[in-house]
N, C-alpha and C positions, 0 to 999 in steps of 0.2 A: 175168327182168326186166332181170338186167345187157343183154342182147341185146339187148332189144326198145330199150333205152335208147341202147346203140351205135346200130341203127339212124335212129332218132329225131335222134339227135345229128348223126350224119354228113348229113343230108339236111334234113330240115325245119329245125333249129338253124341250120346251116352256112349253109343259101342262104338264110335268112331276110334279109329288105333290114336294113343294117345300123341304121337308127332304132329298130327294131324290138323296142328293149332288154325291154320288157313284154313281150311275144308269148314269148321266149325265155328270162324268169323263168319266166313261168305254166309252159312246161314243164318247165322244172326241179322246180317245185311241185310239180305231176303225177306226176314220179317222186319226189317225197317230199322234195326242199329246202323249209328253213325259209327261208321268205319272208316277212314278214307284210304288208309293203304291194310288189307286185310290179310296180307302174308307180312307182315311187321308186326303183329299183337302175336300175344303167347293166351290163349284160352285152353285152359285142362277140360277133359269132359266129362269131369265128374261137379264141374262148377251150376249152381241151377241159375236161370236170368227168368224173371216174370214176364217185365213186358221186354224183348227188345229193342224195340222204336223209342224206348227209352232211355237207353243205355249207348252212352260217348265211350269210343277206345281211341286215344291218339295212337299212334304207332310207337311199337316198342313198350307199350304199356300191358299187365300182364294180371290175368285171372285164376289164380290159382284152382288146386284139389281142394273140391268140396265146401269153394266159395258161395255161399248164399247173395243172391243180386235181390233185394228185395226192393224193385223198382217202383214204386208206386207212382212217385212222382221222379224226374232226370238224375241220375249218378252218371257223374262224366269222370273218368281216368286220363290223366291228361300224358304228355309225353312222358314215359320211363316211368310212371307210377307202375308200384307192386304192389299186388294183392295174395298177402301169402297163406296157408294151403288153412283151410277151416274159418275162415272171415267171414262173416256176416256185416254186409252193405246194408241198411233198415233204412229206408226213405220216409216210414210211416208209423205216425202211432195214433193215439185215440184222446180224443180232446174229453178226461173222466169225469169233469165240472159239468159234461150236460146228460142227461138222462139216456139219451139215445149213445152218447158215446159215439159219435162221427169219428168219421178217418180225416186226420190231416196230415199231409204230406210235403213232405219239403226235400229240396234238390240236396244232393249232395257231391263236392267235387274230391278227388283225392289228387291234388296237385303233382307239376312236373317232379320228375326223378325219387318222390316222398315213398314209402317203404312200409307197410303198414304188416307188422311182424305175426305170428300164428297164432288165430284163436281172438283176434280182434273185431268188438262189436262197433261199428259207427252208427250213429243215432240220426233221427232226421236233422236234416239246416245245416249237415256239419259239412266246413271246409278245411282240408290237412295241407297245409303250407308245402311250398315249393320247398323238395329235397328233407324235406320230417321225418323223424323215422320212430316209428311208434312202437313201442316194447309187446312182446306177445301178449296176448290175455288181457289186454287194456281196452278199456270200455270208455268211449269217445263221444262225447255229449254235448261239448262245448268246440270251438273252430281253432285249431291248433295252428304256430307262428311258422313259418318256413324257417329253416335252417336250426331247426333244433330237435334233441333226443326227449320224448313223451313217454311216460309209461304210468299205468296204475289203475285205480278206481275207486271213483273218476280217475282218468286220466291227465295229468298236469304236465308243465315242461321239469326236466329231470336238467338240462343243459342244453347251451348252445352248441351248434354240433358245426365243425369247419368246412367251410366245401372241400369239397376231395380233390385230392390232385392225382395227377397223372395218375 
């Protein structure tokens, strides 16, 4: 399935015209992403996803150009979460304390309306607060608060950020 999914990915995803954001849910579906409304997500097709069946889109939530999904283990985007264009999602690293160097993996969510700006790495285990909004080029290792402006590296909170109005 991994394969048939490479395939699928490299071709049909890839040259998919870029509007095309539903056409390149539904296949993610297909290979077993949780979608549940699939013409409500925004997916570019130049974004890579590992495993699908592993990968949450609430709707209205969005994938940018040239997002790496490095699924190892669950990344869920939840309502109106952004993912903007060059982001890397890392679910996995390597436990270096043991000789063999195992993979450990851990979930990670990117919270309702939260805004994760260009060139943002997230680390495994991490959770980005409902409506966050994380500065470009911040490297995300630790679980960031809802309703506040993060940026840096590490990344820390910068301020509280106000809900938006109308």
């Amino acid at each position: 399935m991994r394969m048939c999914w490479a395939a699928v990915q490299s071709t049909l995803f890839r040259w998919s015209p870029r509007p095309w954001h539903g056409f390149r849910a539904n296949l993610l579906r297909l290979f077993g992403a949780d979608i549940p409304e699939p013409g409500k997500v925004v997916v570019f097709p130049t974004a890579s996803v590992l495993f699908p069946r592993r990968l949450s889109l609430a709707p209205r939530s969005m994938v940018g150009p040239n997002v790496a999904v490095y699924n190892v283990a669950p990344i869920s985007l939840l309502r109106g979460a952004n993912v903007s264009q060059n982001c890397h999602l890392c679910a996995g690293t390597h436990d270096y304390r043991q000789w063999a160097m195992p993979l450990v993996a851990r979930p990670i969510v990117i919270g309702e309306n939260a805004w994760l700006g260009a060139d943002v790495f997230v680390g495994p285990g991490v959770s980005v607060g409902e409506l966050c909004v994380v500065g470009a080029r911040s490297v995300v290792v630790k679980d960031l608060p809802a309703l506040t402006v993060c940026a840096g590296n590490p990344c820390r909170v910068l301020k509280e950020r106000p809900r938006p109005s109308a």
